[in-house]
mmJSON file of the N, C-alpha and C atoms, coordinates in Angstrom:
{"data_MODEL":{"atom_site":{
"group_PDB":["ATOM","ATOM","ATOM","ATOM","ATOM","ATOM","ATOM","ATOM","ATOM","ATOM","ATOM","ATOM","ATOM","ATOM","ATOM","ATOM","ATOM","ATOM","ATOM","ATOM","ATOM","ATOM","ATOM","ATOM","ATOM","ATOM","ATOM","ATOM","ATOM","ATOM","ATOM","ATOM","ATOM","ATOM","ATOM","ATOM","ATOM","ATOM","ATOM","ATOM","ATOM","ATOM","ATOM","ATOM","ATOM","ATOM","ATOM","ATOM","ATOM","ATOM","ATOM","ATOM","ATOM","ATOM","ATOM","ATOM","ATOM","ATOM","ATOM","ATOM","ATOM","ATOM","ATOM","ATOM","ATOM","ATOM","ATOM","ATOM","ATOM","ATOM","ATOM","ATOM","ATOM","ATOM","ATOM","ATOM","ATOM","ATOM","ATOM","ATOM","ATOM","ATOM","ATOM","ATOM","ATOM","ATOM","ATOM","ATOM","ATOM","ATOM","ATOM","ATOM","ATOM","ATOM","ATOM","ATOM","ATOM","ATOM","ATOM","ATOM","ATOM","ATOM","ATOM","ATOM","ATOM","ATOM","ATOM","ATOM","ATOM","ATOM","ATOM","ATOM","ATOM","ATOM","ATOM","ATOM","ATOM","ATOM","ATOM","ATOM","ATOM","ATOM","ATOM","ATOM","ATOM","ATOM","ATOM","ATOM","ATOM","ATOM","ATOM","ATOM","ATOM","ATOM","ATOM","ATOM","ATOM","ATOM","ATOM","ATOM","ATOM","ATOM","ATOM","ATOM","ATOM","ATOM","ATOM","ATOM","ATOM","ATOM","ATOM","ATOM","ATOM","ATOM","ATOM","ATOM","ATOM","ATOM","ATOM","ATOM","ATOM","ATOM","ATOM","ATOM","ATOM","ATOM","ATOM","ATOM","ATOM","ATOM","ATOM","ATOM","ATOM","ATOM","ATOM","ATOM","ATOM","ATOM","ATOM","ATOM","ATOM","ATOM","ATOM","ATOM","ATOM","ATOM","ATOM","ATOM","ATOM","ATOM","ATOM","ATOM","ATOM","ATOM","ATOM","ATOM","ATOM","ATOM","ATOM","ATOM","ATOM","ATOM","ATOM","ATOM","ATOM","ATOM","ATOM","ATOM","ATOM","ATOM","ATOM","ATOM","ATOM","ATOM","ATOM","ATOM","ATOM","ATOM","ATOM","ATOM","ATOM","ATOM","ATOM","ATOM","ATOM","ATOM","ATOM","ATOM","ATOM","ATOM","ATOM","ATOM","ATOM","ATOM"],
"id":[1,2,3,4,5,6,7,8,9,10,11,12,13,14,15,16,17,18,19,20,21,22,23,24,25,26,27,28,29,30,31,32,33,34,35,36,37,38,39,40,41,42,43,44,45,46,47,48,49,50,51,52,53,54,55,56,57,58,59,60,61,62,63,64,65,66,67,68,69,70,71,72,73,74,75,76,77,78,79,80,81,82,83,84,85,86,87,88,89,90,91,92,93,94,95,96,97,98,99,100,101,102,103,104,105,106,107,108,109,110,111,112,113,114,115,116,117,118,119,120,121,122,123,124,125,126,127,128,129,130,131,132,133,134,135,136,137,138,139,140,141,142,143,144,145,146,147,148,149,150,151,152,153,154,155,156,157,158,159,160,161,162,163,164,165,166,167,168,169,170,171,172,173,174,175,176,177,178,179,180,181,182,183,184,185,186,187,188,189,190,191,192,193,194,195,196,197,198,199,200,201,202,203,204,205,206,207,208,209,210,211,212,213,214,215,216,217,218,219,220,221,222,223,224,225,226,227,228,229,230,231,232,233,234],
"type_symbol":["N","C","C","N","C","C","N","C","C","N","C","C","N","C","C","N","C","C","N","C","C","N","C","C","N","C","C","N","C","C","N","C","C","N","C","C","N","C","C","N","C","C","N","C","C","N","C","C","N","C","C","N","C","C","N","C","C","N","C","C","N","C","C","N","C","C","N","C","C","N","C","C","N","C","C","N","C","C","N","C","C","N","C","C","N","C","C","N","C","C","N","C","C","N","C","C","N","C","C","N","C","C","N","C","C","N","C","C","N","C","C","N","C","C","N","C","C","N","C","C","N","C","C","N","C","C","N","C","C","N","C","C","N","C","C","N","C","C","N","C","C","N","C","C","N","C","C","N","C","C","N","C","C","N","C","C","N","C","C","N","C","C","N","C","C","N","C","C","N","C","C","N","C","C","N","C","C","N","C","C","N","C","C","N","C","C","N","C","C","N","C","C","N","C","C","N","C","C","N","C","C","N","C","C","N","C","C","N","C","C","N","C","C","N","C","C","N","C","C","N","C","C","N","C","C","N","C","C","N","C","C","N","C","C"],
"label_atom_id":["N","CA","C","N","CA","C","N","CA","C","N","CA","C","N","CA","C","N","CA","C","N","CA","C","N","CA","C","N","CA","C","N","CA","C","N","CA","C","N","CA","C","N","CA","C","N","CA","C","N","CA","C","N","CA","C","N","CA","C","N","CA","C","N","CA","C","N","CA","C","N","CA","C","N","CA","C","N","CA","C","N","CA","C","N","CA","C","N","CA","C","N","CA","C","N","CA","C","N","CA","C","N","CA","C","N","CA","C","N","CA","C","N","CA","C","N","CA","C","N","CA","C","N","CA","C","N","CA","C","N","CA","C","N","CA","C","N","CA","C","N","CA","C","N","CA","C","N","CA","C","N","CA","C","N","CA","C","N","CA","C","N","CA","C","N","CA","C","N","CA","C","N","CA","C","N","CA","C","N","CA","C","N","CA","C","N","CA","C","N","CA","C","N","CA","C","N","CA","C","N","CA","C","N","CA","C","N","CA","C","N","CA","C","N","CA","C","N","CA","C","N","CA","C","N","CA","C","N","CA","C","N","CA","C","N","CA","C","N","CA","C","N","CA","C","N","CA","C","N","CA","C","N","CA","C","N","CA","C","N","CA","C","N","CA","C","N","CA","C","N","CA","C"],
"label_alt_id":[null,null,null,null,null,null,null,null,null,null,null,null,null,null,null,null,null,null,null,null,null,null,null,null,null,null,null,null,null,null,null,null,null,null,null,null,null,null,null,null,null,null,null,null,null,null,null,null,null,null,null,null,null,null,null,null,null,null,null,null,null,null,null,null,null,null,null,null,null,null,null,null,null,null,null,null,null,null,null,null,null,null,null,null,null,null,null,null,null,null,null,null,null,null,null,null,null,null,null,null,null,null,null,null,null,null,null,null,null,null,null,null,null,null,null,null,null,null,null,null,null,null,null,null,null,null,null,null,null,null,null,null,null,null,null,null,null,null,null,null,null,null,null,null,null,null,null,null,null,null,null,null,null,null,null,null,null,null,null,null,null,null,null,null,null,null,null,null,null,null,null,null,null,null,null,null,null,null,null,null,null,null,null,null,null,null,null,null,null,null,null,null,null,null,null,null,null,null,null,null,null,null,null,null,null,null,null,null,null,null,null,null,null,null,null,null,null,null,null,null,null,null,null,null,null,null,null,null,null,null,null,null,null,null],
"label_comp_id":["UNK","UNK","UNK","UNK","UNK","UNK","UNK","UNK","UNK","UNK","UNK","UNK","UNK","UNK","UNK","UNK","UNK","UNK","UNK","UNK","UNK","UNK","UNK","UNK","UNK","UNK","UNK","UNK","UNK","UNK","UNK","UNK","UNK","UNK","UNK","UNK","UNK","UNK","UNK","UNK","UNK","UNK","UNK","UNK","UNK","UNK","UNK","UNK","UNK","UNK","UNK","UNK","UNK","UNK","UNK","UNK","UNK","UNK","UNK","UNK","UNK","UNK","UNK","UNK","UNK","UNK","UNK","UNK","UNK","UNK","UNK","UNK","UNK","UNK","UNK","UNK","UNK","UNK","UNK","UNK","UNK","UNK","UNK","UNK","UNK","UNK","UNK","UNK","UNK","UNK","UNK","UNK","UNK","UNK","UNK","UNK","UNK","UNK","UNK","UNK","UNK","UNK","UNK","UNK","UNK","UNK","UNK","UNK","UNK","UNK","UNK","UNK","UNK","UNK","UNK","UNK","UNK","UNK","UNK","UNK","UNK","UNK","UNK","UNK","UNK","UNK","UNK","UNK","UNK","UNK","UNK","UNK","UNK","UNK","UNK","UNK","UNK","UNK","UNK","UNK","UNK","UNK","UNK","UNK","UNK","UNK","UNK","UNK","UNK","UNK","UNK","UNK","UNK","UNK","UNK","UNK","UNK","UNK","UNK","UNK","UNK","UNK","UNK","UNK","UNK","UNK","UNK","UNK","UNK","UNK","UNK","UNK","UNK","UNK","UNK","UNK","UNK","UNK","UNK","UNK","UNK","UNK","UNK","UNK","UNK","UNK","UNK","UNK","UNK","UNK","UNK","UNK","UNK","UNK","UNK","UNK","UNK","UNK","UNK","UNK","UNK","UNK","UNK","UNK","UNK","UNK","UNK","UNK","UNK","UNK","UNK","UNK","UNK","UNK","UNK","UNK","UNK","UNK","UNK","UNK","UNK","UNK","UNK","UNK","UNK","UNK","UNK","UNK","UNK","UNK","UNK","UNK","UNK","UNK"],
"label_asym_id":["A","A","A","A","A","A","A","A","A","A","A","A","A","A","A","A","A","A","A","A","A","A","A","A","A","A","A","A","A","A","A","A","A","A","A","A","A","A","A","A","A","A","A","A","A","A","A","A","A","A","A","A","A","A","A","A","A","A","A","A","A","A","A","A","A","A","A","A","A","A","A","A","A","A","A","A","A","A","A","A","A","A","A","A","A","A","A","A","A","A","A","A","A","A","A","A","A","A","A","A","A","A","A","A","A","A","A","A","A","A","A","A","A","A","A","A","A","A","A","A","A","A","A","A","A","A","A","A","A","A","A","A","A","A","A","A","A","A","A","A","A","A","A","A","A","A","A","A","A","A","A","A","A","A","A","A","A","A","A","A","A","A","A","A","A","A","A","A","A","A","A","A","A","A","A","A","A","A","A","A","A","A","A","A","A","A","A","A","A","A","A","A","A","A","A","A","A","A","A","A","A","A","A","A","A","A","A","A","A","A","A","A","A","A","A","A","A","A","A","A","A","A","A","A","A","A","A","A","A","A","A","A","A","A"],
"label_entity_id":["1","1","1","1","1","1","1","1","1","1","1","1","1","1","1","1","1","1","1","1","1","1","1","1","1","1","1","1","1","1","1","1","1","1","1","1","1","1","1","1","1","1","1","1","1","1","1","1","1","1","1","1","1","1","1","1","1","1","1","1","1","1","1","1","1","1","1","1","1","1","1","1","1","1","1","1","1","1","1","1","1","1","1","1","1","1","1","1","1","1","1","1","1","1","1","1","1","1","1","1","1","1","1","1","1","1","1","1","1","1","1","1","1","1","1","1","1","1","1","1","1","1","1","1","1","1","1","1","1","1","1","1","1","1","1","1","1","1","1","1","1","1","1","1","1","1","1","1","1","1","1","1","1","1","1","1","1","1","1","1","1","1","1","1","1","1","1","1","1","1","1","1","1","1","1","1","1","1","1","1","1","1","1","1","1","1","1","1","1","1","1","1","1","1","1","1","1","1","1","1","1","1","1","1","1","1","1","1","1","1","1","1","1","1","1","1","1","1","1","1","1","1","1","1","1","1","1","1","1","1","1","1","1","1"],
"label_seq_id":[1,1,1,2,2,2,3,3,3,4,4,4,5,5,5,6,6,6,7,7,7,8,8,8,9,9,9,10,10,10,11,11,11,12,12,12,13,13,13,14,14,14,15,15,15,16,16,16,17,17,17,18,18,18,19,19,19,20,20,20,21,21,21,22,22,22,23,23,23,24,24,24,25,25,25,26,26,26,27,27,27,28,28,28,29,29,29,30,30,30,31,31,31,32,32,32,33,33,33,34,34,34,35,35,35,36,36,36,37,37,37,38,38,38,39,39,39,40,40,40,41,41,41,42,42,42,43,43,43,44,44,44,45,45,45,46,46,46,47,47,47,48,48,48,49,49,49,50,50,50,51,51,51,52,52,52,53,53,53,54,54,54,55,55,55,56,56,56,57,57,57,58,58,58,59,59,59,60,60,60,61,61,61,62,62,62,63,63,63,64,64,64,65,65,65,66,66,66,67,67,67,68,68,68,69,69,69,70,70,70,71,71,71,72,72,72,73,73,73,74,74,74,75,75,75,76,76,76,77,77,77,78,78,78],
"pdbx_PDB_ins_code":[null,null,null,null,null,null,null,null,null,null,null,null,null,null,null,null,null,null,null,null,null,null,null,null,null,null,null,null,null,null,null,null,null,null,null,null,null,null,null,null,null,null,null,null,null,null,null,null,null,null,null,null,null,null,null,null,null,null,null,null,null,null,null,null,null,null,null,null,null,null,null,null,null,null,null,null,null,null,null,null,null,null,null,null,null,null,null,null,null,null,null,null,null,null,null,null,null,null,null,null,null,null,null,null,null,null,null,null,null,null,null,null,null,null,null,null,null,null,null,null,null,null,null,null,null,null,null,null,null,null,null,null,null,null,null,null,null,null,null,null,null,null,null,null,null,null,null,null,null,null,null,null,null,null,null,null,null,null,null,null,null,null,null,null,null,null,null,null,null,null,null,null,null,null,null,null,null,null,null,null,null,null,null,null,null,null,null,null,null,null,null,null,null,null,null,null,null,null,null,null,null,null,null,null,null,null,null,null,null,null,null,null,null,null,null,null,null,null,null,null,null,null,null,null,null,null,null,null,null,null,null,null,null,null],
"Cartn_x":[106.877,107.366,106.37,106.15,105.225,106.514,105.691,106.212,105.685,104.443,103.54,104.001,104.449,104.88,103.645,102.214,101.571,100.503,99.621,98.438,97.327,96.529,94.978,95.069,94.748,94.115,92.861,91.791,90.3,90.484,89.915,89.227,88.398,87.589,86.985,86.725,86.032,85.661,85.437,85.831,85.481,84.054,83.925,82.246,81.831,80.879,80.612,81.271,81.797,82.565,83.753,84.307,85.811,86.36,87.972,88.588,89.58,90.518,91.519,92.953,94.189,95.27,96.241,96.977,98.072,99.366,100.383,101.544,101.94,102.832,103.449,105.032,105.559,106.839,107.608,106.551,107.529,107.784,106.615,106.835,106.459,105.016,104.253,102.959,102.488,100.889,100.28,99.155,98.228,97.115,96.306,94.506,94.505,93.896,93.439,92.375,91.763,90.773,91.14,89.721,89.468,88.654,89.847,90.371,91.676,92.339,94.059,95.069,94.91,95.819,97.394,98.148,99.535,100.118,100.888,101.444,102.852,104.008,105.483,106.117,105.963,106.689,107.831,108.988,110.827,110.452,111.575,111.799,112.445,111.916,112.433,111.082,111.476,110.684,109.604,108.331,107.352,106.823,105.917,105.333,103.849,102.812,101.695,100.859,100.752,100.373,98.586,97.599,96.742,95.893,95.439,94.649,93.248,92.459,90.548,91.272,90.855,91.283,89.851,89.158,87.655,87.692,86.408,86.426,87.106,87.51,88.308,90.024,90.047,91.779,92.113,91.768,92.069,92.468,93.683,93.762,93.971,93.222,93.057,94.061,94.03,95.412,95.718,96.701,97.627,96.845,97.038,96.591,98.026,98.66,99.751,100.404,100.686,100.801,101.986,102.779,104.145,104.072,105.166,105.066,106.494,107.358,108.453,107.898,108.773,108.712,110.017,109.694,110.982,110.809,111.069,110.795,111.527,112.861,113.629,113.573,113.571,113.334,114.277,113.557,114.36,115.299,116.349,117.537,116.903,117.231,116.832,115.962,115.313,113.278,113.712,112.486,112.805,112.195],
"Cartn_y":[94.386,95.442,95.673,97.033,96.881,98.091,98.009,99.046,100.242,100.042,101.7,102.855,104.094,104.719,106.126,105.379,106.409,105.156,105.749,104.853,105.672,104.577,104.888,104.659,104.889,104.584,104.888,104.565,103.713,104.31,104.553,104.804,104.807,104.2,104.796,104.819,105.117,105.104,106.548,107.871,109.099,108.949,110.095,109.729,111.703,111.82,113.577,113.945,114.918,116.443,115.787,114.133,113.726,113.876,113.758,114.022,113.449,113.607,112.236,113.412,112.572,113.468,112.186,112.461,111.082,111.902,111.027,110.886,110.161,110.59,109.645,110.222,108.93,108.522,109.312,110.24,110.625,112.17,112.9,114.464,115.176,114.293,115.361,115.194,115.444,114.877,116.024,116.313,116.929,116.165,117.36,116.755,116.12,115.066,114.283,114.211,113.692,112.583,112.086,110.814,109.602,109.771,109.055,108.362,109.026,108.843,109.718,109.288,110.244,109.759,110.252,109.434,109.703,109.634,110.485,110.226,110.514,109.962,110.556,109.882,109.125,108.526,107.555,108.036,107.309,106.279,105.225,104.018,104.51,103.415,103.564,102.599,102.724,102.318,103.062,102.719,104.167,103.763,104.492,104.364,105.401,105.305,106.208,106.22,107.073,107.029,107.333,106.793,107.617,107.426,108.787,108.781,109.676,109.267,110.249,111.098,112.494,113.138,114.055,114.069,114.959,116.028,116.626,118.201,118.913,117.948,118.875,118.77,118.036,117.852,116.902,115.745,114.586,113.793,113.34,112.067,110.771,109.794,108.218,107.589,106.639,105.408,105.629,105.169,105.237,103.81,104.044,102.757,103.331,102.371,101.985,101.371,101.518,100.947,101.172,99.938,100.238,99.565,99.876,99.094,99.612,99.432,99.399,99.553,100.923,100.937,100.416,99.727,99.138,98.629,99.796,99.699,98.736,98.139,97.255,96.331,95.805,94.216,93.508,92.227,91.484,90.777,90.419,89.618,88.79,88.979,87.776,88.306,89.417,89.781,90.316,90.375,91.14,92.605],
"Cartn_z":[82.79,81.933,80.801,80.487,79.353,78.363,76.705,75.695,75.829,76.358,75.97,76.909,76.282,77.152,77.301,77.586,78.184,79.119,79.878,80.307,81.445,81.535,82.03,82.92,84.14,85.425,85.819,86.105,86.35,87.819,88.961,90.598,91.202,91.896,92.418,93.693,94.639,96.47,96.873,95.635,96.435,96.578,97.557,98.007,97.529,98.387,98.129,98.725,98.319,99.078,99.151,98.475,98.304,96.879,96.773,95.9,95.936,94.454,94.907,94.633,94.916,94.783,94.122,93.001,92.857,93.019,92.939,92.87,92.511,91.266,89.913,90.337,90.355,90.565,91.622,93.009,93.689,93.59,92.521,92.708,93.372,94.121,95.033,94.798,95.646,95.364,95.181,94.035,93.324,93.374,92.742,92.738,91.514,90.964,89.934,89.932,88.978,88.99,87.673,87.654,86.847,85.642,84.737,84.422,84.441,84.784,85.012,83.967,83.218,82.014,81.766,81.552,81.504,80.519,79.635,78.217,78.416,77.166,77.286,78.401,78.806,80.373,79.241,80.131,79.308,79.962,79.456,79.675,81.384,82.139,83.591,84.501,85.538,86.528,87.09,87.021,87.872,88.707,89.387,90.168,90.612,90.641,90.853,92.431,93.596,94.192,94.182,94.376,94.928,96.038,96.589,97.984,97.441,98.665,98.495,99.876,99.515,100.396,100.864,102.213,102.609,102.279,102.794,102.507,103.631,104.407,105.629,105.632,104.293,103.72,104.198,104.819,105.715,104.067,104.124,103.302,103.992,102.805,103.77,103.418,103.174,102.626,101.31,101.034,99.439,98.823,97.349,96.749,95.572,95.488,94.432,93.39,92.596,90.906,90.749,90.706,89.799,88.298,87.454,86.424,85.967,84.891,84.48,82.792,82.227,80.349,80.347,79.27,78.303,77.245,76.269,74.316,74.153,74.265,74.103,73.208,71.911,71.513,71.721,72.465,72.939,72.099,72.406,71.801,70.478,69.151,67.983,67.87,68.157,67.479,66.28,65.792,63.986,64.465],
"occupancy":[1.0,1.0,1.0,1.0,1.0,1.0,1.0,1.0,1.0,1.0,1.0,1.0,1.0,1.0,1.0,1.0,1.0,1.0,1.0,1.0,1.0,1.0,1.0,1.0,1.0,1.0,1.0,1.0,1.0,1.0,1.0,1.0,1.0,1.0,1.0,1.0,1.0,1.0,1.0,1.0,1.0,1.0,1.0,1.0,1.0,1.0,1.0,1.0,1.0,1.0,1.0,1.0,1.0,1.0,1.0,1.0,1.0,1.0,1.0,1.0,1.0,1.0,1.0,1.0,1.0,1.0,1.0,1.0,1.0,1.0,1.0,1.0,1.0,1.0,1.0,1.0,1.0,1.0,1.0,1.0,1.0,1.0,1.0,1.0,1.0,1.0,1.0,1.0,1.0,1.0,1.0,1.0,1.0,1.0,1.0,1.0,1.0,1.0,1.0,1.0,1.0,1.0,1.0,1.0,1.0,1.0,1.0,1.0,1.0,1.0,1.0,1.0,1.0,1.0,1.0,1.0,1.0,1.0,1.0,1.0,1.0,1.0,1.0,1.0,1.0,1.0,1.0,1.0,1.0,1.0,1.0,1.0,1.0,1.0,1.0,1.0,1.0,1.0,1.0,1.0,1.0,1.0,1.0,1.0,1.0,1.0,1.0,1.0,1.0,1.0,1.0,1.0,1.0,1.0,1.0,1.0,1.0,1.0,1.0,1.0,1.0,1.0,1.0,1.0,1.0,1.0,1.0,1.0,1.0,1.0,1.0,1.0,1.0,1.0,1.0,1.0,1.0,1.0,1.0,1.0,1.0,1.0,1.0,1.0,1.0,1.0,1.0,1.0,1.0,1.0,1.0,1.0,1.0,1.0,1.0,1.0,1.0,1.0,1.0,1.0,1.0,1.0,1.0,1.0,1.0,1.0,1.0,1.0,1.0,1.0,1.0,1.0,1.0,1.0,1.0,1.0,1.0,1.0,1.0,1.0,1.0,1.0,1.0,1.0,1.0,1.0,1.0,1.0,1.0,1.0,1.0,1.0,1.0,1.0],
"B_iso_or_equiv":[0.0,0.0,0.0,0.0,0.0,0.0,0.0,0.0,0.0,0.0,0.0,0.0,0.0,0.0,0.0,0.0,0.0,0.0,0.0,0.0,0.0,0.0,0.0,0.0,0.0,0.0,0.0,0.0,0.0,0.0,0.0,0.0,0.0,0.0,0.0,0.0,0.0,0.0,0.0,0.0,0.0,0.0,0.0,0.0,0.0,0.0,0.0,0.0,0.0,0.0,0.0,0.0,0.0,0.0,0.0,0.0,0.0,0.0,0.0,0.0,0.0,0.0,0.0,0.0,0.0,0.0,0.0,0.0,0.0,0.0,0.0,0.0,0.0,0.0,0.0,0.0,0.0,0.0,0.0,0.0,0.0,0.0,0.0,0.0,0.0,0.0,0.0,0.0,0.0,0.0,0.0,0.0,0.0,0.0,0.0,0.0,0.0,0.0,0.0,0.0,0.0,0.0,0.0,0.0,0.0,0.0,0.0,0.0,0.0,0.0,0.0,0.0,0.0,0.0,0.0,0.0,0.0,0.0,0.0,0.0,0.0,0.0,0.0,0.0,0.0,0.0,0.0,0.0,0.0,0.0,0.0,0.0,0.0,0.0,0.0,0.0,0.0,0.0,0.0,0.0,0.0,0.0,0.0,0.0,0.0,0.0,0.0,0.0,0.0,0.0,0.0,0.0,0.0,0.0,0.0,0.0,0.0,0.0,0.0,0.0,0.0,0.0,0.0,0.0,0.0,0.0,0.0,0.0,0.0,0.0,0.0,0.0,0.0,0.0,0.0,0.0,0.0,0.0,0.0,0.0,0.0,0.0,0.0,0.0,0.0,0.0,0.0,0.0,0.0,0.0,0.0,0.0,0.0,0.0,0.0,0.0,0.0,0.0,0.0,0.0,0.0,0.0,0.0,0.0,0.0,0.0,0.0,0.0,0.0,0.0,0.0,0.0,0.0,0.0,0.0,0.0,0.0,0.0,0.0,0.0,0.0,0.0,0.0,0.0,0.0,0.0,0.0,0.0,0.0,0.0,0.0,0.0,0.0,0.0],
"pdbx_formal_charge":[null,null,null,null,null,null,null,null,null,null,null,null,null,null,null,null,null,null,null,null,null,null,null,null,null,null,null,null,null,null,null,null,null,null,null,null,null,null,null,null,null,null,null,null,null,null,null,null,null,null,null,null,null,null,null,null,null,null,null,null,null,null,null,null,null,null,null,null,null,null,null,null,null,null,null,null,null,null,null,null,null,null,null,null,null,null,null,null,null,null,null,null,null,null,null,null,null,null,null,null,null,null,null,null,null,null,null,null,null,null,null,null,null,null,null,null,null,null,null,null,null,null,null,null,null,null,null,null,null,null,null,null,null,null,null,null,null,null,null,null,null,null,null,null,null,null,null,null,null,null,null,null,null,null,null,null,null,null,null,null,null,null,null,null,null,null,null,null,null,null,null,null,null,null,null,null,null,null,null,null,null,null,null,null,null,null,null,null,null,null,null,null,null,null,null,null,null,null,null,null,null,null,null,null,null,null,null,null,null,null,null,null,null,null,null,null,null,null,null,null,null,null,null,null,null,null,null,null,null,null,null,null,null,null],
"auth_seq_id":[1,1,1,2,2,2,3,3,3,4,4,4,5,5,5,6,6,6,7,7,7,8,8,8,9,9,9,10,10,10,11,11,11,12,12,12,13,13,13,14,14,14,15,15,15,16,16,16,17,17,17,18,18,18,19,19,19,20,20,20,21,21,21,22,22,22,23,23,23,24,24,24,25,25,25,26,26,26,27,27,27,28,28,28,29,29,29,30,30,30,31,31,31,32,32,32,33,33,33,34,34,34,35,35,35,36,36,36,37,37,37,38,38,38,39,39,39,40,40,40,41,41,41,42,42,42,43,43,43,44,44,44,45,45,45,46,46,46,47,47,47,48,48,48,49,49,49,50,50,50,51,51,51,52,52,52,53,53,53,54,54,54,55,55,55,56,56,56,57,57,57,58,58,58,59,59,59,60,60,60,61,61,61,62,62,62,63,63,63,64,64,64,65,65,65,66,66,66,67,67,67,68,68,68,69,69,69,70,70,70,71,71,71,72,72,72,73,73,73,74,74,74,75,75,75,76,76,76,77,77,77,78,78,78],
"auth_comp_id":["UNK","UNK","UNK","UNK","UNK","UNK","UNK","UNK","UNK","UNK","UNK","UNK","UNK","UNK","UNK","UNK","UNK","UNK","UNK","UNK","UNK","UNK","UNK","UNK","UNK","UNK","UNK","UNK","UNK","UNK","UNK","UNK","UNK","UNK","UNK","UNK","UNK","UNK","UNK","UNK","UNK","UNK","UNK","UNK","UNK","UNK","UNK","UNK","UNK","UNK","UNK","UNK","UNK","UNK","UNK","UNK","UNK","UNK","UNK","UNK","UNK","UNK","UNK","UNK","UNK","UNK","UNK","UNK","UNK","UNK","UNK","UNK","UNK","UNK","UNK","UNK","UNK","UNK","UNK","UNK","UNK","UNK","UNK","UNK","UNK","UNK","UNK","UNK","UNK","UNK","UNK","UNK","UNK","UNK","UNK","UNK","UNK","UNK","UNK","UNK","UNK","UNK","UNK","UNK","UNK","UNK","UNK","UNK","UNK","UNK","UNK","UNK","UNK","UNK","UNK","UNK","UNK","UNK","UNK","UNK","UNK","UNK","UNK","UNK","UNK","UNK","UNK","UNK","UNK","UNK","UNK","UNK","UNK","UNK","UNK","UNK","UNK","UNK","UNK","UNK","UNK","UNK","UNK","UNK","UNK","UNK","UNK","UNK","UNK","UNK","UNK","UNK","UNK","UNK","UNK","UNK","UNK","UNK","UNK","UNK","UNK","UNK","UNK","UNK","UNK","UNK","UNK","UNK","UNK","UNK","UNK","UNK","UNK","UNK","UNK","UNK","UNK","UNK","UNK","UNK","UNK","UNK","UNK","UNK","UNK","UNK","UNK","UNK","UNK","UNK","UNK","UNK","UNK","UNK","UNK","UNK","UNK","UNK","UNK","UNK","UNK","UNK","UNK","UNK","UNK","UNK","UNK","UNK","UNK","UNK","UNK","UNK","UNK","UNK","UNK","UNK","UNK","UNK","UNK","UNK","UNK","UNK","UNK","UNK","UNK","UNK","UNK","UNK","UNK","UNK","UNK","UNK","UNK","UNK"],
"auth_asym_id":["A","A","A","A","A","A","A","A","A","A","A","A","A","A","A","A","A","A","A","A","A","A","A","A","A","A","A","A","A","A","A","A","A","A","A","A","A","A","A","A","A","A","A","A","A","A","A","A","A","A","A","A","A","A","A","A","A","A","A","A","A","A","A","A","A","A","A","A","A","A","A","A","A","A","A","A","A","A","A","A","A","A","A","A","A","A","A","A","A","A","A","A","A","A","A","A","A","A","A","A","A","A","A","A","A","A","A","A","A","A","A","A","A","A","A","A","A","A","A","A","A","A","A","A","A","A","A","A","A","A","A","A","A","A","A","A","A","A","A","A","A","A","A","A","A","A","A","A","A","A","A","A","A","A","A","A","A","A","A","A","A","A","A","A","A","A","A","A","A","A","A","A","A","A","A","A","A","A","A","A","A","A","A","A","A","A","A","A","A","A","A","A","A","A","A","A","A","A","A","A","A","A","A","A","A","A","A","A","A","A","A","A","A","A","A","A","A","A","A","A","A","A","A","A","A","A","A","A","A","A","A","A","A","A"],
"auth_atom_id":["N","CA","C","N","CA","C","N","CA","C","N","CA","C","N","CA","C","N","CA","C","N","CA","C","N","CA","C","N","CA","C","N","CA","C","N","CA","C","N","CA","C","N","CA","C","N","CA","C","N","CA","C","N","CA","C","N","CA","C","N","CA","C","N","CA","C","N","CA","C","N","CA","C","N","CA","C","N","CA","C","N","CA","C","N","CA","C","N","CA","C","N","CA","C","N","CA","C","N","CA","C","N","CA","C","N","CA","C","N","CA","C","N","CA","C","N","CA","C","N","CA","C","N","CA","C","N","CA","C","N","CA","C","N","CA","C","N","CA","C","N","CA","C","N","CA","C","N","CA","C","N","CA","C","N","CA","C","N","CA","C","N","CA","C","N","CA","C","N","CA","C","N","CA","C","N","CA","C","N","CA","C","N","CA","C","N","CA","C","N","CA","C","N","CA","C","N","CA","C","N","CA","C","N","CA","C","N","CA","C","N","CA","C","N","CA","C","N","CA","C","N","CA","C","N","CA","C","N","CA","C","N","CA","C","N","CA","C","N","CA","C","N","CA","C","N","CA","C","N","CA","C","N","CA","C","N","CA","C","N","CA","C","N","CA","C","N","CA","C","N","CA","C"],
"pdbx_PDB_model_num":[1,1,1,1,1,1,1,1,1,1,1,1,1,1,1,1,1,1,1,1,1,1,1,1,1,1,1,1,1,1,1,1,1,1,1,1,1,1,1,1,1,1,1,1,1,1,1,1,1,1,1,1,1,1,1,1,1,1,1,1,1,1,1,1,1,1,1,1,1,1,1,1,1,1,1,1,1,1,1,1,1,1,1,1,1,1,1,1,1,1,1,1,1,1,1,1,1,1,1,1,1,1,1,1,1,1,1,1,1,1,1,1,1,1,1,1,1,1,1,1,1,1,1,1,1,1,1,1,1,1,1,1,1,1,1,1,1,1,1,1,1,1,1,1,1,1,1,1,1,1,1,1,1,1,1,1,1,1,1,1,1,1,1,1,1,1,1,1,1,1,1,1,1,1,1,1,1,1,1,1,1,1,1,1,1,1,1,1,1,1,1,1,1,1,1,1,1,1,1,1,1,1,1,1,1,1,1,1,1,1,1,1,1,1,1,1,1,1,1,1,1,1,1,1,1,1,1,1,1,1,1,1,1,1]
}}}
């Protein structure tokens, strides 16, 4: 679980004439690239997909990141 409710993601393996597409938590995959930055994400569970997709639209395998926000202080913190 982390507090921060934005973050970075780092990639790499596109080659020439590749490109990447993510999918964050399940909306649909779009074009990105790197460094893929995410801000405003609520407390909940996520999840980020991404693939290198050719110049002929072929996408390869998923690479995947979950992580969980939760501002929360724990029980007794000041």
């Amino acid at each position: 679980m982390v507090q921060a409710t934005s973050a970075t993601f780092t990639f790499t393996g596109a080659g020439a004439g590749e490109s990447y597409q993510c999918n964050l938590d399940g909306t649909g995959w779009l074009p990105c690239s790197t460094p893929y930055v995410i801000s405003g994400l609520p407390e909940a569970a996520h999840s980020l997909l991404v693939r290198i997709v050719d110049a002929a639209g072929n996408a390869g395998p998923n690479a995947t990141r979950a992580w969980t926000v939760d501002r929360t202080a724990p029980a007794g913190s000041v």
